[in-house]
C-alpha positions as CSV (number, residue, x, y, z in Angstrom):
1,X,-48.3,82.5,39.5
2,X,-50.0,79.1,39.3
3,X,-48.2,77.3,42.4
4,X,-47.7,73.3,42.6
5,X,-50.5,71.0,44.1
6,X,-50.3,70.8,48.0
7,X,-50.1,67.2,47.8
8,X,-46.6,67.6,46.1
9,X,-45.1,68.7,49.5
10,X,-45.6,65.4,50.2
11,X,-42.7,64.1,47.8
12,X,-39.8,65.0,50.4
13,X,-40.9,62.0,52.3
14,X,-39.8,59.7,49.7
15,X,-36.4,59.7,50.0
16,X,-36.7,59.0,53.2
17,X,-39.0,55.7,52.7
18,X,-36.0,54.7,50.4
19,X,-33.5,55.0,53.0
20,X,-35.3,53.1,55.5
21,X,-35.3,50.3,52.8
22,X,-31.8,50.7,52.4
23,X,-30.7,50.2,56.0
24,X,-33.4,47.6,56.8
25,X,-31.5,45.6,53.9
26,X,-27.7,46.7,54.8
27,X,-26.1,44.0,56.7
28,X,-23.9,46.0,59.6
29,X,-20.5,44.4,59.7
30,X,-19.8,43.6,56.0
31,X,-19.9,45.3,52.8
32,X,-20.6,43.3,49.1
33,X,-22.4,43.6,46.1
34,X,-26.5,43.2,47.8
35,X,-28.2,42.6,50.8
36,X,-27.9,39.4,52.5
37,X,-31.4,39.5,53.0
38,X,-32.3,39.4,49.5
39,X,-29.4,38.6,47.6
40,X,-31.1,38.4,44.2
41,X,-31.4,42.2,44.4
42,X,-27.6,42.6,43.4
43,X,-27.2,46.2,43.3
44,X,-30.7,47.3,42.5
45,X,-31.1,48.6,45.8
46,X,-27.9,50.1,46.5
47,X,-25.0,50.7,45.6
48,X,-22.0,50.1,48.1
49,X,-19.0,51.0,46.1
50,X,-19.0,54.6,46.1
51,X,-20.0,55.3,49.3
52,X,-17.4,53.2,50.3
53,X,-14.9,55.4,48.6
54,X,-15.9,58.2,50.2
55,X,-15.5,56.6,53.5
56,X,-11.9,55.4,52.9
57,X,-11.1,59.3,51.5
58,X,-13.0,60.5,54.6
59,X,-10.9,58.0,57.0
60,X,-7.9,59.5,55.6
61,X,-9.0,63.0,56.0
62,X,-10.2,62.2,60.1
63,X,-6.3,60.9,60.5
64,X,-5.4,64.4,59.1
65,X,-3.2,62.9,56.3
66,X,-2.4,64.4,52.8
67,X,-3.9,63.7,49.5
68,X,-2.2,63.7,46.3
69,X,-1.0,60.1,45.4
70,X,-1.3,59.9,41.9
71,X,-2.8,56.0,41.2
72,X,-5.2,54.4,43.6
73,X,-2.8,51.6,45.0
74,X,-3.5,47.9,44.6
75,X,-2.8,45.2,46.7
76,X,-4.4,42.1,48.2
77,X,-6.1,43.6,50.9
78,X,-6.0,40.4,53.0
79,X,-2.5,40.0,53.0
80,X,-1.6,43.8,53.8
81,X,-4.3,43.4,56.7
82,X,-2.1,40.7,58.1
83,X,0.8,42.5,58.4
84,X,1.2,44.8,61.8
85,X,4.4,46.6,60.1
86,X,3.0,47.9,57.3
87,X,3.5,51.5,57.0
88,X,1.3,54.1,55.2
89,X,2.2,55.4,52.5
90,X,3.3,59.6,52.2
91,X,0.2,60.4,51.1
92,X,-3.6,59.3,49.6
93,X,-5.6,59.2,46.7
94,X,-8.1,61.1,46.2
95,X,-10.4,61.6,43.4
96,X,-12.2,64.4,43.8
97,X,-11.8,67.7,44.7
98,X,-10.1,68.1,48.4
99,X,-13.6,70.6,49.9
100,X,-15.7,67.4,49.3
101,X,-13.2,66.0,52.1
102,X,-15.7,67.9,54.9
103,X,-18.2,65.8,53.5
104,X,-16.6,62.5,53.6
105,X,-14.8,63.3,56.7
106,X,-18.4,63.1,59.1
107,X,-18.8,60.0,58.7
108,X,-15.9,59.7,61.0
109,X,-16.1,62.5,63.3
110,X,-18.7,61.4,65.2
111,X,-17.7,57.7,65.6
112,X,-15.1,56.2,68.0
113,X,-11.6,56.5,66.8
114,X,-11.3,53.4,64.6
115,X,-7.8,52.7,65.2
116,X,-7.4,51.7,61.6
117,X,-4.8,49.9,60.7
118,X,-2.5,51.5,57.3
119,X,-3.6,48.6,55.2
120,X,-7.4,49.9,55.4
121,X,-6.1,53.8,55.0
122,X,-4.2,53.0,51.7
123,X,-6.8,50.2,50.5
124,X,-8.8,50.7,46.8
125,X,-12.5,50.8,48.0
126,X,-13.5,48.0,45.7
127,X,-11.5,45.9,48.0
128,X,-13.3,47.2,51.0
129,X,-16.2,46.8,49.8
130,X,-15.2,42.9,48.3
131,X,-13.5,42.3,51.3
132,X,-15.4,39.6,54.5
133,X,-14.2,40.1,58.1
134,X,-12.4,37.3,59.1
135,X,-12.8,37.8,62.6
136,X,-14.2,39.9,65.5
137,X,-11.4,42.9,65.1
138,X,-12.1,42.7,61.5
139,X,-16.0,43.1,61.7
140,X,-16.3,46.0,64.5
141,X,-13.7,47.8,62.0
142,X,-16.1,46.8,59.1
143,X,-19.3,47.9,61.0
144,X,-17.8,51.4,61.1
145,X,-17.0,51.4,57.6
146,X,-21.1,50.6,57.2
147,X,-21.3,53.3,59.2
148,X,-19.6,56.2,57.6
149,X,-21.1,54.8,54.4
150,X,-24.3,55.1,56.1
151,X,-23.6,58.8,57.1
152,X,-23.4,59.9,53.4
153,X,-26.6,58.0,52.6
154,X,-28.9,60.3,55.0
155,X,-26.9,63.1,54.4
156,X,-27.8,63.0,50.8
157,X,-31.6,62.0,51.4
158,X,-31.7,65.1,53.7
159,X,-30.5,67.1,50.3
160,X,-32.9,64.9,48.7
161,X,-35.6,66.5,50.2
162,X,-34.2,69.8,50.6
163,X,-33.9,69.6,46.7
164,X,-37.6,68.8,46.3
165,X,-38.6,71.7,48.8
166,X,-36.4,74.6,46.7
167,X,-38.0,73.1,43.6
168,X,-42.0,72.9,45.0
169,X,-41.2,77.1,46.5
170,X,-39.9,77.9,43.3
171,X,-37.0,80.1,41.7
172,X,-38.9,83.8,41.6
173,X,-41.1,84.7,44.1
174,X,-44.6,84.3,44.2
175,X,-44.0,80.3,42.7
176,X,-42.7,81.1,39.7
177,X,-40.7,78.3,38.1
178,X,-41.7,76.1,40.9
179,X,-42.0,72.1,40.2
180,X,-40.8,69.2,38.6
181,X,-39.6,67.9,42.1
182,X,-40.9,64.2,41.6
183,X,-37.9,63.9,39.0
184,X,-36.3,63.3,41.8
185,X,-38.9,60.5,43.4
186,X,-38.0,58.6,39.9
187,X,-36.1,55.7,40.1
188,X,-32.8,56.8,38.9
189,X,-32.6,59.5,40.9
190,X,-33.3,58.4,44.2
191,X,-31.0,55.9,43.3
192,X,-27.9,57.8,42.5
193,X,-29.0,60.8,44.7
194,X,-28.7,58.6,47.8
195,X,-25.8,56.5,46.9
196,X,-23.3,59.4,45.0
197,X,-23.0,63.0,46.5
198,X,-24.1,65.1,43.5
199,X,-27.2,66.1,45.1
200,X,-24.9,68.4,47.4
201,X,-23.7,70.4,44.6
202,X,-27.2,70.0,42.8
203,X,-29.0,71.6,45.7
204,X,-26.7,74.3,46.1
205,X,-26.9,74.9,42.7
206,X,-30.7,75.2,42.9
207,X,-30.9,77.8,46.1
208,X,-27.8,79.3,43.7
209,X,-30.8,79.7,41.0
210,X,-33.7,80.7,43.6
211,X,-31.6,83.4,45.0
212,X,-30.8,85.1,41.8
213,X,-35.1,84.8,40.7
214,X,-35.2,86.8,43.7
215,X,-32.5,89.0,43.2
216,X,-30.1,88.1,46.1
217,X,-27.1,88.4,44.3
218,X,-24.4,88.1,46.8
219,X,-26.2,85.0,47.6
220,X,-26.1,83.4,44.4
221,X,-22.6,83.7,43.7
222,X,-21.2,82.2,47.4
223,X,-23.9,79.2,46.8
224,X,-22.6,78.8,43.6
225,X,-19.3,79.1,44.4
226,X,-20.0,76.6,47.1
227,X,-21.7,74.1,44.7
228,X,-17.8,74.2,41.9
229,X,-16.2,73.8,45.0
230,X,-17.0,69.8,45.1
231,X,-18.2,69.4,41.4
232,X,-17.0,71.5,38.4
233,X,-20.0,71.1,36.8
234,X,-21.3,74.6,38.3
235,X,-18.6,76.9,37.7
236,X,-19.7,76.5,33.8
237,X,-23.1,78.3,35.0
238,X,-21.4,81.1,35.7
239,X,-20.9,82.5,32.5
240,X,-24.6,82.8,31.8
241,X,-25.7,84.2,34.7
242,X,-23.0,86.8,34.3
243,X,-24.4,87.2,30.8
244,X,-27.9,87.6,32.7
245,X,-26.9,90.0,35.0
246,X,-25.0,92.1,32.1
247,X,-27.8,94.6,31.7
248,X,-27.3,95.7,35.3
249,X,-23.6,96.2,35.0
250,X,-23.5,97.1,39.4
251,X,-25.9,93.7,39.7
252,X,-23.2,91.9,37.1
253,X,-19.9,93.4,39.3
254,X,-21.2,92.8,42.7
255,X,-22.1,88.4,41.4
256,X,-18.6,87.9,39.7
257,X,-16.8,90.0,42.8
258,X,-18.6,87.7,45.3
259,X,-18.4,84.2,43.3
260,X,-15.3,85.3,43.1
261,X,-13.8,85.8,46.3
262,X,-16.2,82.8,47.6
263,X,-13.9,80.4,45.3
264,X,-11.0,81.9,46.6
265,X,-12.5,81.2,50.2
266,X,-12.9,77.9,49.5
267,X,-9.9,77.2,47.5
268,X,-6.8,78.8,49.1
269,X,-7.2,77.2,52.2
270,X,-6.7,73.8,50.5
271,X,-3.4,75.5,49.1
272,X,-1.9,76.4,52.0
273,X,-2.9,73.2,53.7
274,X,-2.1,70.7,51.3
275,X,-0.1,72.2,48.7
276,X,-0.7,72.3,44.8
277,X,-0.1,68.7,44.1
278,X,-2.8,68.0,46.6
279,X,-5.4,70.1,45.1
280,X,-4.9,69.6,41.6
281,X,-4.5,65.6,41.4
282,X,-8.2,65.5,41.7
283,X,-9.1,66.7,38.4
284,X,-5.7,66.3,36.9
285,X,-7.7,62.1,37.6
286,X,-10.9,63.9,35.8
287,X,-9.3,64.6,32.9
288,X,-7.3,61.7,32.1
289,X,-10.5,59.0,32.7
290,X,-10.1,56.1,30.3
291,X,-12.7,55.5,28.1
292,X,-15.9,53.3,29.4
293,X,-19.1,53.4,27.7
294,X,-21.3,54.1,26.8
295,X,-20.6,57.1,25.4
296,X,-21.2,58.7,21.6
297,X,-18.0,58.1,20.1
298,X,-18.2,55.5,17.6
299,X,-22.3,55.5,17.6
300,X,-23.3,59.0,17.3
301,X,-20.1,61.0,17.3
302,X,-16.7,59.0,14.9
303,X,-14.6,57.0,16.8
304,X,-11.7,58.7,16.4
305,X,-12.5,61.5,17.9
306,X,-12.7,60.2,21.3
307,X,-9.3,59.3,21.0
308,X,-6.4,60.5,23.7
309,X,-4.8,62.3,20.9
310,X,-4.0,65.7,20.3
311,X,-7.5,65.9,17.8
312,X,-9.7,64.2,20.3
313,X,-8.8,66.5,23.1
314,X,-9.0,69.7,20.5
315,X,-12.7,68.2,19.1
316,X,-14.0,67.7,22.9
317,X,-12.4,70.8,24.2
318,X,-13.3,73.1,21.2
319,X,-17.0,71.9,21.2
320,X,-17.7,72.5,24.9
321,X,-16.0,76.9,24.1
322,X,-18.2,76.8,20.9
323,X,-21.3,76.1,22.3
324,X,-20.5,78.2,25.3
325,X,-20.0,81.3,23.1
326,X,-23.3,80.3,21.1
327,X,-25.0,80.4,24.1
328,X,-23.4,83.9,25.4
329,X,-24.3,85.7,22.2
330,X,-27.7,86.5,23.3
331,X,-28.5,87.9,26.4
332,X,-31.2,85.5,28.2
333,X,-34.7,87.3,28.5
334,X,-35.3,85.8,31.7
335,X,-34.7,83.0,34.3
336,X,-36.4,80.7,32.4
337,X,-34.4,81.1,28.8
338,X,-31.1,80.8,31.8
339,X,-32.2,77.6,32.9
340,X,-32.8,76.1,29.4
341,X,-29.4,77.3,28.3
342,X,-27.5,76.3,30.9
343,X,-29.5,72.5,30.4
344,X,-28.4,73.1,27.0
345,X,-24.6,73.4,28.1
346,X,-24.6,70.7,30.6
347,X,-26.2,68.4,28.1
348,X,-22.7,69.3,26.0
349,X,-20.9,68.7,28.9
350,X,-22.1,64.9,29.6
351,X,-22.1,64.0,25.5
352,X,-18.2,64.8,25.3
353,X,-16.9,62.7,27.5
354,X,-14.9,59.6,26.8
355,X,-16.8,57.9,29.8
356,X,-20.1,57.7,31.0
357,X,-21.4,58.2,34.6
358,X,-24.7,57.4,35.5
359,X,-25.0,60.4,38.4
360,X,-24.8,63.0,35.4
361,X,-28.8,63.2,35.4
362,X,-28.7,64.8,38.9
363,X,-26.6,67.4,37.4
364,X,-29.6,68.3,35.4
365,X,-32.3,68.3,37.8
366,X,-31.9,71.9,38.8
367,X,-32.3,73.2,35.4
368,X,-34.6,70.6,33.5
369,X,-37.1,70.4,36.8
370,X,-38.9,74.0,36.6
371,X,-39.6,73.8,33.1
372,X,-41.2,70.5,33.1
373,X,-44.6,72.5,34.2
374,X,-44.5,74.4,31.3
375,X,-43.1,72.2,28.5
376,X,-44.3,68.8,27.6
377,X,-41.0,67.9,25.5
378,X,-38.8,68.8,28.5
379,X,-41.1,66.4,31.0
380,X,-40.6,63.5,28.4
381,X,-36.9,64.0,28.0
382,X,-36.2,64.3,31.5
383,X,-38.7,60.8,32.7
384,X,-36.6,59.2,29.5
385,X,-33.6,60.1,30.8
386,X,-34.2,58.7,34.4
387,X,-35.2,55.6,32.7
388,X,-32.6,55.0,30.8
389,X,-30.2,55.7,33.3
390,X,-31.4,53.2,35.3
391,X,-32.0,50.6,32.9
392,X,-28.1,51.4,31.5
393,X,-26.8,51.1,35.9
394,X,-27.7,49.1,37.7
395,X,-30.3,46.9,35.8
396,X,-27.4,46.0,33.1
397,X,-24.2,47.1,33.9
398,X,-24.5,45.7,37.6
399,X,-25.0,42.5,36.9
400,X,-21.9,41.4,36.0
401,X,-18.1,43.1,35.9
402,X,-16.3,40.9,33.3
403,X,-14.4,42.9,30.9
404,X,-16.3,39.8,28.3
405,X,-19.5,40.9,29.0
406,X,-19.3,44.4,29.4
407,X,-17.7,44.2,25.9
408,X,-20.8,42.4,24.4
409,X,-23.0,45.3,25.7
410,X,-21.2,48.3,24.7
411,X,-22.8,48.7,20.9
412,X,-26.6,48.0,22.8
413,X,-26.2,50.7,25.4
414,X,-24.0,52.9,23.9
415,X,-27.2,53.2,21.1
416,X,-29.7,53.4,23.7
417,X,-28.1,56.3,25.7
418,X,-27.7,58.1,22.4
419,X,-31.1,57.6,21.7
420,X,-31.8,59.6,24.3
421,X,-29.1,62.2,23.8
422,X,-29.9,62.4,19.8
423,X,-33.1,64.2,20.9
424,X,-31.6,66.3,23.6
425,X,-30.2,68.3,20.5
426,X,-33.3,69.3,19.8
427,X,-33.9,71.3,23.2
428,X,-32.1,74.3,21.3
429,X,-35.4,74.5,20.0
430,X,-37.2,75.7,23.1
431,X,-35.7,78.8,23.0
432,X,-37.4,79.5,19.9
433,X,-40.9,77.9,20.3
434,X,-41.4,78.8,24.0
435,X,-44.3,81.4,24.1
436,X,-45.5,80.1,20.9
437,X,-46.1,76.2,22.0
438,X,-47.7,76.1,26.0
439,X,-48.9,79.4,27.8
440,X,-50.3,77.5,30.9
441,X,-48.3,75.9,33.8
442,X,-49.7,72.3,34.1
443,X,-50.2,71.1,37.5
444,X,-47.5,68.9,38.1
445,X,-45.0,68.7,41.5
């Protein structure tokens, strides 16, 4: 096995350079859309709206209050901060599945008990993030905010780098399928891999993949287990590695037994805690996203079927159980053919959507990154992609927030990020021209 350059190990560094960057230009009592210091960056920096989300969910989580309110409520946050009596409400909203709460949660548990008042508990995070202390109570309650949010930002460049190390060691023993890690020194993803949590699941997804090469099967399914507990996204994996493992029918048994009962680990505590209501609202919020481009309907894909109608849902729900069952009906030869279709799949999964989310690339890493070494079409599609993204949010998109001006730009980036998807289709390729194209690994991280 031809193994990655040894100057390659030095790409986990990088993510920690960025993060120095980002808290050198973080002001520490206030929030907003750029640094103080260099306010023309806007958001090209950072990003503070997310992470701010995940600090309000994880302020609610260190009270030990219950999710499940259905709509994120709105109010002036101002006005609700001035008054003493307001009461919070029965429960919280929360977006995203209730086992990402132990993530959000430490950037509280280590800080002094904020004493937050209910206004902040039940506030939308944009308001957090829009909102200026107005005095001295205001901005020590702010600075903790910054923070929390600064918890989840070396948090995820510690997964960062962890990510790049799995990826430089390899999936199969002896550094097979090892490289592609500087995808994730590209701008895009350093980006969104600091200021979303997707690298979590992305990284557990990868040691997911390293353990089967190596044929630690019980330790595949928990990781990946572990990885659908706070994104979805992985559970759809789990089809073709079962289809993998099928051959070794004690091998396939002893993976679905153990995902299994890891899920159930993970899941039924949340039950018992929180009730159904609780666990469900998350992606009950998922799948009811309204639409916000770009996206391929109306460019690539008709219109009308990214409609909230009975055919849109049947079009976007039938596609994704097609292609699955293409991609079951031959067994994968080996890891490499399981990584490609699962990229495949996941590339399905982000074309479908009625919304577009710039963090989607991450998803990819762990699949697209170990074939870049051996397939020039993958390494292009993959750089394109990071580009794109980052051109698309937050070159463009953060810029402005006016429902105007997003309007004027829908047709331009909803035709550049097909451009990019248009050729993704023809990654279904791969699996037929492998061997035949590249039989050398080229030296790349």
């Amino acid at each position: 096995m031809t193994r990655v350059p040894r100057l390659c190990w030095l790409l986990p560094a990088v993510p920690f350079v960025y993060l120095a960057v980002i808290l050198w230009l973080q002001p520490a009592d206030h929030l907003g859309w750029g640094p103080d210091k260099a306010p023309w960056l806007g958001r090209l920096v950072y990003d503070d709206f997310d992470v701010t989300a995940y600090a309000v969910r994880g302020l609610n989580a260190h009270a030990g209050r219950t999710p499940g309110l259905e709509e994120e409520p709105s109010c002036y946050l101002a006005t609700a901060l001035d008054d003493p009596g307001r009461s919070l409400r029965e429960r919280y909203y929360l977006e995203y599945p209730v086992p990402a709460l132990l993530l959000f949660r430490l950037g509280w548990d280590w800080q002094s008990d904020p004493q937050a008042p209910a206004a902040l508990h039940d506030a939308a995070y944009h308001a957090v993030v829009l909102h200026v202390p107005r005095d001295g109570t205001e901005g020590r309650l702010w600075s903790q905010v910054r923070r929390a949010t600064q918890t989840y930002l070396i948090l995820m460049a510690g997964c960062c780098a962890a990510l790049m190390a799995v990826l430089l060691v390899g999936y199969e023993r002896g550094g097979g399928l090892a490289g592609g890690a500087f995808l994730l020194a590209l701008p895009a993803a350093l980006y969104f891999g600091l200021n979303r949590f997707d690298l979590l699941p992305a990284l557990l997804t990868a040691l997911s993949l390293a353990a089967l090469g190596r044929r630690w099967v019980i330790a595949s399914a928990v990781l990946l287990a572990a990885a659908a507990a706070v994104k979805v996204y992985p559970a759809l994996l789990a089809p073709l590695i079962l289809r993998y493992l099928w051959a070794d029918g004690r091998a396939a048994a002893a993976w679905v037994t153990a995902f299994a009962a890891a899920g159930a680990a993970v899941v039924l505590p949340s039950l018992f805690v929180f009730g159904w209501e609780a666990v469900w609202a998350p992606y009950r919020f998922q799948l009811a996203r309204w639409p916000s481009p770009p996206t391929a309907y109306g460019y690539v894909l008709p219109d009308s079927l990214g409609k909230d109608d009975l055919r849109g849902h049947l079009f976007r729900q039938g596609a994704l159980a097609l292609g699955l069952l293409l991609l079951l009906w031959w067994r994968p030869a080996d890891l490499a053919a399981l990584l490609r279709r699962g990229a495949l799949l996941l590339i399905l999964v982000v074309t479908l959507p009625v919304f577009y989310s710039p963090q989607w690339l991450l998803w990819l890493v762990p699949l697209l990154a170990p074939l870049t070494r051996q397939q020039w079409p993958v390494l292009a599609l993959a750089v394109a992609l990071d580009a794109v993204t980052y051109l698309t949010f937050p070159v463009v998109l953060g810029i402005r927030n006016d429902d105007q001006y997003l309007g004027s730009l829908r047709a331009p980036l909803s035709e550049m990020y097909d451009t990019w998807l248009t050729p993704c289709a023809s990654f279904a390729q791969l699996e037929r021209v492998w061997w035949s194209s590249l039989h050398q690994r080229m030296p790349l991280c």
